[in-house]
LONUVO-983996 format. One record per residue (C-alpha): residue number from 1; residue in one letter; chain; x, y, z. Coordinates in steps of 0.001 Angstrom, whole numbers, plus 500000, padded with zeros to 6 digits. Example, Ala and Ser with C-alpha at 12.3 -4.5 7.8 and 13.67 -1.06 7.14 Angstrom:
2
+-----+------+-------+--------+--------+--------+
!  nr ! rest ! kette !      X !      Y !      Z !
+-----+------+-------+--------+--------+--------+
!   1 !    a !     A ! 512300 ! 495500 ! 507800 !
!   2 !    s !     A ! 513670 ! 498940 ! 507140 !
+-----+------+-------+--------+--------+--------+
This chain:
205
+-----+------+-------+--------+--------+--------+
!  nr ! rest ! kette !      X !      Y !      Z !
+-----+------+-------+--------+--------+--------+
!   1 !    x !     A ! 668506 ! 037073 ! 461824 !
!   2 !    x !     A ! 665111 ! 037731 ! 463304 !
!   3 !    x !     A ! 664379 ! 037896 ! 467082 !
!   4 !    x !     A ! 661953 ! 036466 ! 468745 !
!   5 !    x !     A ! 660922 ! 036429 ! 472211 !
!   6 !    x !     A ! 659032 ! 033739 ! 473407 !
!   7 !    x !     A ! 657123 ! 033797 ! 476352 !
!   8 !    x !     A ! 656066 ! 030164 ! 478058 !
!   9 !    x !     A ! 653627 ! 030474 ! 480535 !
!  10 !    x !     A ! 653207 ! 029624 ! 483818 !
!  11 !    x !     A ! 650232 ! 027236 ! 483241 !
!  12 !    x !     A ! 652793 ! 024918 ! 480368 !
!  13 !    x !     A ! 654699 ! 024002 ! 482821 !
!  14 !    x !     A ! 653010 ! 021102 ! 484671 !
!  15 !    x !     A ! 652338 ! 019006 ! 481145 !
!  16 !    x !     A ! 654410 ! 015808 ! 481192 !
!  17 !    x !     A ! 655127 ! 016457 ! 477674 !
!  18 !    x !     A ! 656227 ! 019455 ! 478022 !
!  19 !    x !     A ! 659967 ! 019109 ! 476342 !
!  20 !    x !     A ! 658030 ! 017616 ! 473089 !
!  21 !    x !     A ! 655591 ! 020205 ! 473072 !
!  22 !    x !     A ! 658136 ! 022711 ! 473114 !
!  23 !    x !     A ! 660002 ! 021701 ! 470438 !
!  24 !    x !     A ! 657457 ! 021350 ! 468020 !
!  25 !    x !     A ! 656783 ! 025537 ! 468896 !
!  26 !    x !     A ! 660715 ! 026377 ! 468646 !
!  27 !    x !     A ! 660588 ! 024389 ! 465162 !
!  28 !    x !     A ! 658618 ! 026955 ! 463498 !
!  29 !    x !     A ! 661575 ! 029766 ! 464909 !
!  30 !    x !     A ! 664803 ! 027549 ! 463679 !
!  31 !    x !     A ! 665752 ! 031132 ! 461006 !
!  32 !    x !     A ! 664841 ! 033419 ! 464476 !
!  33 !    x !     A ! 667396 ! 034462 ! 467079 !
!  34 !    x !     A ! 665372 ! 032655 ! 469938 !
!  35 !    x !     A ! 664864 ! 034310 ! 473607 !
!  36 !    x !     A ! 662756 ! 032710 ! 476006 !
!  37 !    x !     A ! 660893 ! 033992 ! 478959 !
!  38 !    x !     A ! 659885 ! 031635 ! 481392 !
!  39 !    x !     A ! 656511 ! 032402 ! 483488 !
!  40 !    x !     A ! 656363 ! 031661 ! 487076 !
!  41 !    x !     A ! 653362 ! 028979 ! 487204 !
!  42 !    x !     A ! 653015 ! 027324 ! 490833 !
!  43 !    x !     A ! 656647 ! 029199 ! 492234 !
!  44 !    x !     A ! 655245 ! 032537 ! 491831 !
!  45 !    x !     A ! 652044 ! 031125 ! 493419 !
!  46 !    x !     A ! 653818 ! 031022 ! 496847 !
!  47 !    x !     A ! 654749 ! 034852 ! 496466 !
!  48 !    x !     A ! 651959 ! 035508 ! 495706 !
!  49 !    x !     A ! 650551 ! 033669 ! 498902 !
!  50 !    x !     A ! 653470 ! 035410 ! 500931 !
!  51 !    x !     A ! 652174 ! 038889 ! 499889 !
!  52 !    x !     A ! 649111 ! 038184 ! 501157 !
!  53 !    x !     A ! 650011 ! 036597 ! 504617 !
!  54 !    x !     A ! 652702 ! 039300 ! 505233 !
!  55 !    x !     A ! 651795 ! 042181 ! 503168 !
!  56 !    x !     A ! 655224 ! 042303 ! 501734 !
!  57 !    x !     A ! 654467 ! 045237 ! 499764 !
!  58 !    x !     A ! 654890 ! 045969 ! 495525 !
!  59 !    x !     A ! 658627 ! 045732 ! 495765 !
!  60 !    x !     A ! 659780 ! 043160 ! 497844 !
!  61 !    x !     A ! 657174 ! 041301 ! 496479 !
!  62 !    x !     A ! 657884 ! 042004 ! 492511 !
!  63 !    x !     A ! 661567 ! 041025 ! 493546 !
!  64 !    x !     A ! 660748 ! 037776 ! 494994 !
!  65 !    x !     A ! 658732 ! 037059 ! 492095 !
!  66 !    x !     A ! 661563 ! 037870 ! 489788 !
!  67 !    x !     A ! 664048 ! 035076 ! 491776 !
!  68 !    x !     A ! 660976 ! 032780 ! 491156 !
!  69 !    x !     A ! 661320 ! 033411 ! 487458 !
!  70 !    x !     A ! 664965 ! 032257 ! 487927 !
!  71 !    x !     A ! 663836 ! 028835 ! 489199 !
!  72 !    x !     A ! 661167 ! 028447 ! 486214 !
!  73 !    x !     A ! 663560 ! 028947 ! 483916 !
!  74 !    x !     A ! 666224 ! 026785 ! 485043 !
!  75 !    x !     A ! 663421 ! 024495 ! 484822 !
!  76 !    x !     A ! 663072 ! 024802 ! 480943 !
!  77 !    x !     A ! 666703 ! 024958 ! 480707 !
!  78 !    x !     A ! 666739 ! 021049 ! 480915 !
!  79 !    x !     A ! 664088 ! 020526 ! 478963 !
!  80 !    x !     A ! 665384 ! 022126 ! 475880 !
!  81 !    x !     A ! 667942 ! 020503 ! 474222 !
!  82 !    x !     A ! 670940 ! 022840 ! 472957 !
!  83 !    x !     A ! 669608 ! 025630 ! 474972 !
!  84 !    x !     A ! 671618 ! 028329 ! 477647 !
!  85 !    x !     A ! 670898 ! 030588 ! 480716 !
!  86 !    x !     A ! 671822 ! 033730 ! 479575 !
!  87 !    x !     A ! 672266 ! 037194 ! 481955 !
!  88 !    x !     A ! 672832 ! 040114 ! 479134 !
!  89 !    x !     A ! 672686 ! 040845 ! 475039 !
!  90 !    x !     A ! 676252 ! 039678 ! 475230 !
!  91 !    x !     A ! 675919 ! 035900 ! 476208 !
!  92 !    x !     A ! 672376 ! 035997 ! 474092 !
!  93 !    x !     A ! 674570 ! 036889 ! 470988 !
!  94 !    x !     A ! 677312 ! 034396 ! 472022 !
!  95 !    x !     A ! 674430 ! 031601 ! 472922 !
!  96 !    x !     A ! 673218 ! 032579 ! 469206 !
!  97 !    x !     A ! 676248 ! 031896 ! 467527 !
!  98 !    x !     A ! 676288 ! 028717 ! 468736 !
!  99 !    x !     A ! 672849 ! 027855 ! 467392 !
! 100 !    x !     A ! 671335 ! 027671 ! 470773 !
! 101 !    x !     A ! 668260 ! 028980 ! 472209 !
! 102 !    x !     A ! 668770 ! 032149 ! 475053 !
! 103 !    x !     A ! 666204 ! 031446 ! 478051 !
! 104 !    x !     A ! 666427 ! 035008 ! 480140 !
! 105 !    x !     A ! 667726 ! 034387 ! 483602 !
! 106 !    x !     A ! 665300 ! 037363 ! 484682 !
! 107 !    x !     A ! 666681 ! 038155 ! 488062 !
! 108 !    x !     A ! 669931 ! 038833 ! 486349 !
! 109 !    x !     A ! 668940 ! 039696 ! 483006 !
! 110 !    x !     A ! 666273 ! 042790 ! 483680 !
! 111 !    x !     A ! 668478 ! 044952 ! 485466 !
! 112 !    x !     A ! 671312 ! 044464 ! 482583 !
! 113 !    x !     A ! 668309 ! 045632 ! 479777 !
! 114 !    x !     A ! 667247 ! 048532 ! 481796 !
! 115 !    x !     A ! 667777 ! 052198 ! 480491 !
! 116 !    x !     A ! 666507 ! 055734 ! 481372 !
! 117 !    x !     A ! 664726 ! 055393 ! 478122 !
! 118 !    x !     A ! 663276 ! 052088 ! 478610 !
! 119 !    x !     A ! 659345 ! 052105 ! 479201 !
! 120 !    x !     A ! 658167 ! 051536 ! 482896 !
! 121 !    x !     A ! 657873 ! 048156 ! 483947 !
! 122 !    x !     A ! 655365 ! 048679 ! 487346 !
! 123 !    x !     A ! 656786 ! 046601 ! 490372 !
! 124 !    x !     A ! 652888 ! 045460 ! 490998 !
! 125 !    x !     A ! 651145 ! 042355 ! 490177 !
! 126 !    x !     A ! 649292 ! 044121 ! 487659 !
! 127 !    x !     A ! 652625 ! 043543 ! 485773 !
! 128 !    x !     A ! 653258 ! 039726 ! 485540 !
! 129 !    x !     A ! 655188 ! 037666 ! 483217 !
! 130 !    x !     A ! 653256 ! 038891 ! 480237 !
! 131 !    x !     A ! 654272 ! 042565 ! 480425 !
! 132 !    x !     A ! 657939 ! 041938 ! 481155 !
! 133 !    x !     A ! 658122 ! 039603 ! 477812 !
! 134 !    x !     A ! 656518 ! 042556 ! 476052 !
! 135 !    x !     A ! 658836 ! 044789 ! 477213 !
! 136 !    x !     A ! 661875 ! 042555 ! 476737 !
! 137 !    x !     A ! 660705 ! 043090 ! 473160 !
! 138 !    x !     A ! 660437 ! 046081 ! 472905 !
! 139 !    x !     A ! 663846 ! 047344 ! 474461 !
! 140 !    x !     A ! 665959 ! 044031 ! 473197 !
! 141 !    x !     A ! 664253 ! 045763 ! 470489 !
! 142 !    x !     A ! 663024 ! 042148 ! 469340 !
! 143 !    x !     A ! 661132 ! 041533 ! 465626 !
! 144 !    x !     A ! 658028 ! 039476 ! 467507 !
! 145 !    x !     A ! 656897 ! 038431 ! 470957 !
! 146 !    x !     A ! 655213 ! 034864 ! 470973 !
! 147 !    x !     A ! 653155 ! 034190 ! 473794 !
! 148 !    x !     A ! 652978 ! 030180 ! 474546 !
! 149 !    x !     A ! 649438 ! 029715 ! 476645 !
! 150 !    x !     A ! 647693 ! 026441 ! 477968 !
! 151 !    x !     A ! 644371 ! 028435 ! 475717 !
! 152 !    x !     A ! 643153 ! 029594 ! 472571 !
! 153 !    x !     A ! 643670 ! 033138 ! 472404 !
! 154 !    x !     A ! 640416 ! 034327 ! 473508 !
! 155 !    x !     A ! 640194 ! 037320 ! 470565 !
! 156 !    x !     A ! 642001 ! 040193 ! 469384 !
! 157 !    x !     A ! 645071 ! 042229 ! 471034 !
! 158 !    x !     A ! 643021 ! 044840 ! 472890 !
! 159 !    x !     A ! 640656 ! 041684 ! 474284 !
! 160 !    x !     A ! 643531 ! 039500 ! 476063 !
! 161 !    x !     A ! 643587 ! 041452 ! 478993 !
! 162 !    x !     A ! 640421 ! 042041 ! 479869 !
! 163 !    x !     A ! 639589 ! 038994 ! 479153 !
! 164 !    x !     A ! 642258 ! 037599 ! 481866 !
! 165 !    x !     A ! 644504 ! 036067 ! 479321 !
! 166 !    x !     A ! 647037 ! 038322 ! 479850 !
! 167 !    x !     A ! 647964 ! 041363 ! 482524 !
! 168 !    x !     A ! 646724 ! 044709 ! 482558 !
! 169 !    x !     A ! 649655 ! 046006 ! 481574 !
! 170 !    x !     A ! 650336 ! 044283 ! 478956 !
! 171 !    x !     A ! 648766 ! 045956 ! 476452 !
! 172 !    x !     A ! 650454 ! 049434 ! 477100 !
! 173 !    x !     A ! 653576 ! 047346 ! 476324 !
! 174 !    x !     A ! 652713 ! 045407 ! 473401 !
! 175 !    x !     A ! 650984 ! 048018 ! 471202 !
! 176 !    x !     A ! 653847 ! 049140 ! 469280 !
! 177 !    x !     A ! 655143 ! 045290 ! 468958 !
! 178 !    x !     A ! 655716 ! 044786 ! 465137 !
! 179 !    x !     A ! 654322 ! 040906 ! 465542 !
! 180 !    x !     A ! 652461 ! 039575 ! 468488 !
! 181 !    x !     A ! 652262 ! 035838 ! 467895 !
! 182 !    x !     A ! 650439 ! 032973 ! 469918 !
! 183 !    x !     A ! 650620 ! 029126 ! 470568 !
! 184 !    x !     A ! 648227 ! 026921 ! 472639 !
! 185 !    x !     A ! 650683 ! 024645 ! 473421 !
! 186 !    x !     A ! 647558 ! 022475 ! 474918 !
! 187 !    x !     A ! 645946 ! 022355 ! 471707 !
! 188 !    x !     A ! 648229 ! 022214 ! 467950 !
! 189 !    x !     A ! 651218 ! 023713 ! 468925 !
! 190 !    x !     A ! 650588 ! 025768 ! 465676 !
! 191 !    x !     A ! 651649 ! 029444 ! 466027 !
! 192 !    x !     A ! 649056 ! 031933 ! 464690 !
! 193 !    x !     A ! 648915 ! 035748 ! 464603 !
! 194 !    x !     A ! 646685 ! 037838 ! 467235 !
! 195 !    x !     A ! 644941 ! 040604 ! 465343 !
! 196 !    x !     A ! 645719 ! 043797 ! 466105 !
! 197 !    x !     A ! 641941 ! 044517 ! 467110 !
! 198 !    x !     A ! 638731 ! 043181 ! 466097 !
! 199 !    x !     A ! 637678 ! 043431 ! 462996 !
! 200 !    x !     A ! 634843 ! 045692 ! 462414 !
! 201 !    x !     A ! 631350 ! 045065 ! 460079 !
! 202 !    x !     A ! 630591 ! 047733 ! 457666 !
! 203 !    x !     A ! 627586 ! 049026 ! 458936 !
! 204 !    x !     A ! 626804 ! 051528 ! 456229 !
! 205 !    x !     A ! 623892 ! 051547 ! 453988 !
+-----+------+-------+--------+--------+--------+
């Protein structure tokens, strides 16, 4: 079967429809292999806050945001039905068999993925959420990354970052990606493509 990662952001998680909402997205993946990553919304907030009252520093403060990941997704966990925590490929494949959807316990599951060959995965906040979904898919290796936003996506691949729909990272780590998909779960739910770049005129004459 396919693989898909699916990223739900940060921003989702406050909607009191959110369990709904969600399945209507995972409906359109019920032939994938489903792995969910779970953005850190308001918990990674107070890190965030905590880096800047103590200067904690890149890594203690990439760590903390990891275990804040952790909460998130226990979070989803009970808002999708027929759905498991997993911590490595192993219980993924085992959750799979089952016809269940994988949600990543990150603090767990990133060191278990890691390799000398993997790409870098900077321990900064210029790396959120967004970049380690895109590079979960790319060293699961998965067959597309779906990023689930409160927002249309605001244009093509190279655009999302700078304009702040996604990290700066991100891009770096989603270029080689053989499907980068995305949902407004605010708006349709519907699941559309984001072009590769934008599409140029013809400008000869």
């Amino acid at each position: 079967m396919p693989t898909a990662v699916v990223k739900i952001g940060g921003s989702v998680l406050s909607m009191p429809d959110l369990s709904s909402r969600l399945s209507q997205v995972l409906q359109q993946f019920q032939h994938d292999d489903v792995l969910c990553v779970v953005g850190g919304g308001a918990a990674t907030d107070v890190v965030r806050e905590w880096d800047r009252s103590h200067q904690l520093g890149d890594e203690a403060a990439h760590w903390l945001a990891i275990e804040s990941l952790g909460l998130t997704a226990r979070l989803v966990r009970h808002l999708i039905p027929e759905s498991t925590l997993i911590r490595n490929r192993d219980e993924a494949i085992a959750c799979w068999k089952d016809h269940r959807v994988a949600i990543a316990d990150l603090p767990a599951c990133l060191p278990t993925l890691a390799t000398e060959s993997s790409p870098h995965l900077p321990h900064s906040w210029d790396a959120t959420s967004d970049s380690i979904s895109a590079w979960i898919a790319r060293v699961w290796p998965a067959d597309r990354l779906v990023l689930v936003k409160s927002i249309d996506p605001p244009g093509s691949l190279e655009e999302l970052a700078p304009r702040g729909a996604v990290d700066a990272v991100f891009p770096s780590l989603a270029a080689d990606l053989p499907s980068v998909l995305w949902c407004n779960l605010a708006g349709d739910c519907e699941v559309t493509p984001v072009p590769a770049c934008t599409t140029s005129q013809d400008l000869s004459t």
